[in-house]
N, C-alpha and C positions, 0 to 999 in steps of 0.2 A: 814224271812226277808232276803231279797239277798242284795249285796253289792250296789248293787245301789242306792237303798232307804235308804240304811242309809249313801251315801256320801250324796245324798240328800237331807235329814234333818241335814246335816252336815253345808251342802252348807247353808241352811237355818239361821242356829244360826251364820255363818259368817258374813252374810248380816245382821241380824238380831242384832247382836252384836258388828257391824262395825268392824269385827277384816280383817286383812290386809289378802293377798293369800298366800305368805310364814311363816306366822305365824300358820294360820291355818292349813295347810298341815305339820308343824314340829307337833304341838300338835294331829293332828290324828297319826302321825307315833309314839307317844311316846307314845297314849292311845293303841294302835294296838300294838305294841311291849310289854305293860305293862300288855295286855291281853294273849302275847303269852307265857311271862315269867310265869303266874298262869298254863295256861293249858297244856307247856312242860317242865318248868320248866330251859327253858333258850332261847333267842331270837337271840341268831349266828350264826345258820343255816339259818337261815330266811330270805329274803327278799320281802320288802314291797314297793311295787310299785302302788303310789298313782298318780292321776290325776283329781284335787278336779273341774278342769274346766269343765272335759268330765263327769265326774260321776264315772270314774271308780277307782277299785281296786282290787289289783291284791297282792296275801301271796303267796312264794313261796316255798317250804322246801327242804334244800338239802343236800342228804345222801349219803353215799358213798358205796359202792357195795359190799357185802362182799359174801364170801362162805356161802355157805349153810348151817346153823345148828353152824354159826359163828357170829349169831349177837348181839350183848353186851349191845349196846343202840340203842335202834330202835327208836328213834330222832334222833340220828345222822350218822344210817346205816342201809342196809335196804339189806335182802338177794337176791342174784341173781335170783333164781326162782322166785320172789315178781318184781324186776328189768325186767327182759326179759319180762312180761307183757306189761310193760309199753311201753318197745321200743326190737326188738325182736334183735337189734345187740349191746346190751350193755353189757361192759365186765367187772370182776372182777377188782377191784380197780377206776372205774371211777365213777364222781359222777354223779346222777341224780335229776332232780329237778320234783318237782310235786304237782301242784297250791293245797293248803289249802282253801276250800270252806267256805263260813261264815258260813253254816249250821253245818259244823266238830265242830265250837267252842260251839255249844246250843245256848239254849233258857236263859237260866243262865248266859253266859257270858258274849252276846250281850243284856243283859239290865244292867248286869255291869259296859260293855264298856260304854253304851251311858250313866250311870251314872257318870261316871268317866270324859267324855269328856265336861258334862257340869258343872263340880264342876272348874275343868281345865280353864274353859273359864268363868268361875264367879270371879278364884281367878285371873284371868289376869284382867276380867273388875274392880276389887276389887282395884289392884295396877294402872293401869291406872285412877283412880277417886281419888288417895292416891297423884299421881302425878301430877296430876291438884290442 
């Protein structure tokens, strides 16, 4: 399942559920975040850049550069021979960013997430029918 499709059945349960655009776009950044915390075990490196109009989304993870045969936490640094890959004039100590694909999380995560993002949006229609 690539990103699209599932901001798409996103999009779906908004309309579906009458929930508002910045509502919905906080509550996928908190299900996406809450997913990143299980699979690195922390979401500060990360940025999530969602676009629930276009369809898009976009994880971005960012490490900082270290020597070679220097790296301590590879979530949050990533060695220079691994770096120069990615861009061939990057140097020791700068950081680099490099999109997290839906497919990196599974097949386990992403039927988590979209668990997690309709419990999410049940307990909100929950409390807006509380406050009616």
């Amino acid at each position: 399942m690539d990103s699209s499709t599932l901001i798409e059945s996103f999009s779906e349960f908004k309309e579906f559920k009458n929930i508002d655009r910045v509502t919905m776009m906080n509550i996928l950044e908190e299900v996406f975040r809450s997913t990143l915390v299980k699979k690195y075990g922390s979401d500060e490196n990360f940025d999530i850049i969602l676009n629930v109009d276009k369809g898009d989304l976009e994880i971005w993870q960012n490490r900082e550069i270290v020597p070679d045969g220097e790296v301590e936490d590879e979530i949050t640094q990533i060695a220079y021979s691994e770096a120069v890959k990615i861009e061939e004039d990057f140097e020791i100590g700068e950081e680099v960013s490099e999109e997290i694909k839906m497919e990196d999380f599974g097949r386990r995560n992403i039927l988590a997430l979209r668990q997690s993002l309709k419990s999410t949006i049940d307990d909100l229609e929950k409390g807006n029918i509380y406050k009616k």
